[in-house]
N, C-alpha and C positions, 0 to 999 in steps of 0.2 A: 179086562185084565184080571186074571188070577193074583190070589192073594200071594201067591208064592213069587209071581212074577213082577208083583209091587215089593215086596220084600227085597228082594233081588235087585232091583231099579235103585231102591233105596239106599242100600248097603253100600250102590256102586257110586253113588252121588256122594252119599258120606266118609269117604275113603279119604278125600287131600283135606276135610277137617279134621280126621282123627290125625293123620299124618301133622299136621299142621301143631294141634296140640298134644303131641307127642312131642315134638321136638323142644315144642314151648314149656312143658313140662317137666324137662327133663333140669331147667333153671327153677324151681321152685315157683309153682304159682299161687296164691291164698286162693282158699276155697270159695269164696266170697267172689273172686274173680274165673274161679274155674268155673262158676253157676251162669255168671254175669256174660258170661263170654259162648258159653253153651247155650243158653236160652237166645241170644242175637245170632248166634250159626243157625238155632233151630226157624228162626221167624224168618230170616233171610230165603232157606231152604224151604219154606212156604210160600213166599211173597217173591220168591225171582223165576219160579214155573210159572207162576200165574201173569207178571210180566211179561214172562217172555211169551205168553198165549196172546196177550194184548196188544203187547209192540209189535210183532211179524218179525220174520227174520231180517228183512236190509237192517232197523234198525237196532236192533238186537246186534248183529253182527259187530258195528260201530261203536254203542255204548258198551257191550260187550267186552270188544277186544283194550277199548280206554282203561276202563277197570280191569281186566285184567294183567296191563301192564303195571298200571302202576301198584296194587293186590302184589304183583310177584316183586316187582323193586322193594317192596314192604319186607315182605318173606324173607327177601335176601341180604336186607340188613341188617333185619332181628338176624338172620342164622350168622350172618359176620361179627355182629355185633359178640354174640353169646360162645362162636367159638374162639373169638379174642382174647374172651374175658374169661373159658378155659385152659387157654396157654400162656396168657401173660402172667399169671404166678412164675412157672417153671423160667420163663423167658428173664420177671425178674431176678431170682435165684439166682442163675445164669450170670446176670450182671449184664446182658445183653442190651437192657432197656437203659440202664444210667438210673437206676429209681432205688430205693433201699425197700425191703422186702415190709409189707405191709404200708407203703405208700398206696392214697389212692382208695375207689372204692371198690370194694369185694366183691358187691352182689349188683347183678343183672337188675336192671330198670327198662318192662317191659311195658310198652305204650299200652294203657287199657283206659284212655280214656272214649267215648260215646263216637268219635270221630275213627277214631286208631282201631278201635272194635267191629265198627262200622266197615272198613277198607279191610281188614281181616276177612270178617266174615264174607264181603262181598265177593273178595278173591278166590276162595275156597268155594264160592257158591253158582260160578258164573256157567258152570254144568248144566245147575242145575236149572239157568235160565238158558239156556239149547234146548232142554229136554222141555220147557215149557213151547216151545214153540210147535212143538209134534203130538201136548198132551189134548188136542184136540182128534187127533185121532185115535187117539186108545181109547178102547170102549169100558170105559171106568168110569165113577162117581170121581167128579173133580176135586169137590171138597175133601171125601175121603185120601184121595191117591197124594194132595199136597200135605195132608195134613198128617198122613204117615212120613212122610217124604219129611216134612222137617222134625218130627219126634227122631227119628231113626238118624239123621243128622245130631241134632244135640244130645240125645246120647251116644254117638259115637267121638262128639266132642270130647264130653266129659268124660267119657273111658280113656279117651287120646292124653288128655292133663292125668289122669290118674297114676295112668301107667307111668306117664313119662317122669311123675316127681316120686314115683316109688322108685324109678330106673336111678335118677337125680340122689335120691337120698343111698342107694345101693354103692352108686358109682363113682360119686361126684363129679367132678371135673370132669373126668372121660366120658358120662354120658353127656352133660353140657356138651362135650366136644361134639359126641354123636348126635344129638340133638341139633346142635349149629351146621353141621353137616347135612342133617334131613333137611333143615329147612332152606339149605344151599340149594340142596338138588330140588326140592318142591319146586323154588321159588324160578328157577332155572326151565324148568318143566314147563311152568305157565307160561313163560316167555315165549318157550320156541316151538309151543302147542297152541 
């Protein structure tokens, strides 16, 4: 496998994690956590080719499609949760809700603890355990090929949060909404792919 065509491979694996924290991003996330969270998409995107080389497809297919329902159920609360918490200001304003404006709390609480990180990254990763099950026949160094494969993932994470809390700090609320919205349709995507 050409370098160009492991590049390529990899960009295409890391695309629903950049997407993912982009969205996530776009609610403000501490750097500390943007690291934390990027470094478990990158190990995951090493460690789920190399399963899915070991497990075979039936079983892959199985474990596979478990996590990735419940990865996209995940997705799609975070994106409901955070576009909620984009429109219920306006909604209370409004008087719609029955609440007095500054009831309640303001900022997004988003699951990162080792479990919640864990079924993130899994979800975003389950590509790249398909693509393990075929890296027996590319004629590539394995260690090399997974181990570009999850570098190029976790920075395409941490590009995904960066961008999305400079979009966050640009936009506010409407990119939260936009944000809640990507991670609608992401998580929507996994389901019915």
């Amino acid at each position: 496998m050409s370098f160009f065509t492991l590049m390529a491979l990899s960009i295409a694996l890391g695309t629903d994690a950049f997407s993912m924290a982009l969205g996530i991003g776009t609610a403000g996330v501490r750097w500390r956590r943007i690291f934390e969270i990027s470094a478990v998409v990158s190990l995951f995107h090493v460690f789920m080719p190399l399963t899915g080389l070991l497990l075979g497809a039936f079983l892959g297919r199985v474990v596979g499609n478990v996590a990735t329902v419940i990865g996209a159920l995940i997705v799609i609360i975070i994106g409901a949760q955070m576009l909620w918490e984009s429109v219920k200001p306006q909604l209370v304003q409004l008087g719609w809700l029955g609440e007095e404006p500054g009831d309640g709390p303001a900022d997004l609480k988003v699951a990162t603890g080792f479990w919640a990180m864990s079924v993130l990254a899994g979800s975003v990763s389950m590509d790249a355990l398909s693509v393990g099950f075929s890296l027996g026949t590319f004629k590539a160094n394995l260690i090399t090929t997974v181990l570009v494969m999850g570098a190029v993932a976790g920075i395409m994470t941490g590009a995904g949060f960066i961008f999305g809390r400079q979009l966050g700090s640009w936009f506010g609320t409407k990119a939260q909404a936009l944000g809640g919205v990507v991670l609608l349709v992401i998580g929507i995507k996994l389901l019915v792919t």
